[in-house]
C-alpha positions as CSV (number, residue, x, y, z in Angstrom):
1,X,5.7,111.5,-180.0
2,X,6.1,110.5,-176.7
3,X,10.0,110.7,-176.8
4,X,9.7,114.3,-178.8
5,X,8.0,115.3,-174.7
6,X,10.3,113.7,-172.7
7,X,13.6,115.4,-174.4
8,X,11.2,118.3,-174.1
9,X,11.0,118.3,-170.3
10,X,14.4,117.2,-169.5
11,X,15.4,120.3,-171.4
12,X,13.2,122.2,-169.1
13,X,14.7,120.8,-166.2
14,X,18.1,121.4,-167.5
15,X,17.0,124.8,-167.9
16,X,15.8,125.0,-164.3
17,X,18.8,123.6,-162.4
18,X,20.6,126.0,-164.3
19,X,18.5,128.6,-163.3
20,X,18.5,128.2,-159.4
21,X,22.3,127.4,-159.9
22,X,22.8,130.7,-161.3
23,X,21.1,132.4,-158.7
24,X,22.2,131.0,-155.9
25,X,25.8,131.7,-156.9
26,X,24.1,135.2,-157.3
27,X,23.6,135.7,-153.5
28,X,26.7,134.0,-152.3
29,X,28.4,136.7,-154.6
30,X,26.0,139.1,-152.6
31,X,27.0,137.9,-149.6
32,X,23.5,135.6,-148.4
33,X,24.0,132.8,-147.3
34,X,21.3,129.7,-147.8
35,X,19.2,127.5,-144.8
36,X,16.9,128.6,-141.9
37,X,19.0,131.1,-139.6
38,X,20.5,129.9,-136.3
39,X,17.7,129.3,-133.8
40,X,20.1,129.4,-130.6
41,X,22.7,131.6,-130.6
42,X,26.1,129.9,-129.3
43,X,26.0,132.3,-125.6
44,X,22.3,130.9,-125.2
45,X,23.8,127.3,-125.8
46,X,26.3,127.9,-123.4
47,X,24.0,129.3,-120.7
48,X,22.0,126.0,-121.3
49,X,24.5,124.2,-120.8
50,X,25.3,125.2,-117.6
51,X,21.9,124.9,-116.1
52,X,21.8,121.6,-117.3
53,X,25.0,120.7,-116.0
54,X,24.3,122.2,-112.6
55,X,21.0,120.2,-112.8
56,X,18.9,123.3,-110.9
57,X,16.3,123.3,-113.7
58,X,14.3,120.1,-115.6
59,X,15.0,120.3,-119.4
60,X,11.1,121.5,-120.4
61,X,11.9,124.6,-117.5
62,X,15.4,125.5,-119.3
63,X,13.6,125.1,-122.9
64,X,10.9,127.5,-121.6
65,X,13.6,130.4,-120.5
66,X,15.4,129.7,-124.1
67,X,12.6,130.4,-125.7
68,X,12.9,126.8,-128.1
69,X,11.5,123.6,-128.1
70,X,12.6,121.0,-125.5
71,X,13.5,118.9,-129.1
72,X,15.8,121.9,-130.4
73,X,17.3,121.8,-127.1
74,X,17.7,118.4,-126.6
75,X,20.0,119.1,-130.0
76,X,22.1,121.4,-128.5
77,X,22.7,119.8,-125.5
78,X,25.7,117.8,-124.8
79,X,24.2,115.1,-122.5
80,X,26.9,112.5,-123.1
81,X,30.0,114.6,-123.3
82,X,30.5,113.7,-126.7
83,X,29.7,117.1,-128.8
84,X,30.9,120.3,-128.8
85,X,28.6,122.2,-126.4
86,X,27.9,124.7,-129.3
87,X,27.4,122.8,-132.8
88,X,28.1,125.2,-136.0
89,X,25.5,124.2,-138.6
């Protein structure tokens, strides 16, 4: 019986990747893409950047005029020189 349930569900979940596989290659067709949209654009990275650089402004005071979080900034930052200034995610 037990067996008779669990061929039962895997079919169902089968069925449901297949499903959200389906659609999904829907929308790309359409043109969507998938993921949260782009908090900070890459201009607004770059502007960032430069205040941080020029060290006029503490990182919670440039976070504040971005309009994001001092973590999503942080993220964006290059503080070590070793990331391109404007990640593409």
């Amino acid at each position: 019986m037990y067996s008779i349930i669990a061929a039962v569900a895997e079919m169902e979940r089968e069925l449901l990747i297949e499903r959200t596989n389906s659609g999904l290659a829907a929308g790309r067709a359409r043109g969507r893409k998938g993921g949260r949209k782009r908090e900070f654009s890459h201009a607004a990275v770059r502007r960032a950047q430069d205040r941080y650089d020029k060290g006029e402004l503490s990182v919670t005071e440039i976070a504040r005029l971005a309009g994001v979080s001092r973590q999503t900034l942080y993220w964006y930052l290059d503080i070590a020189g070793k990331r391109d200034p404007a990640p593409v995610k």
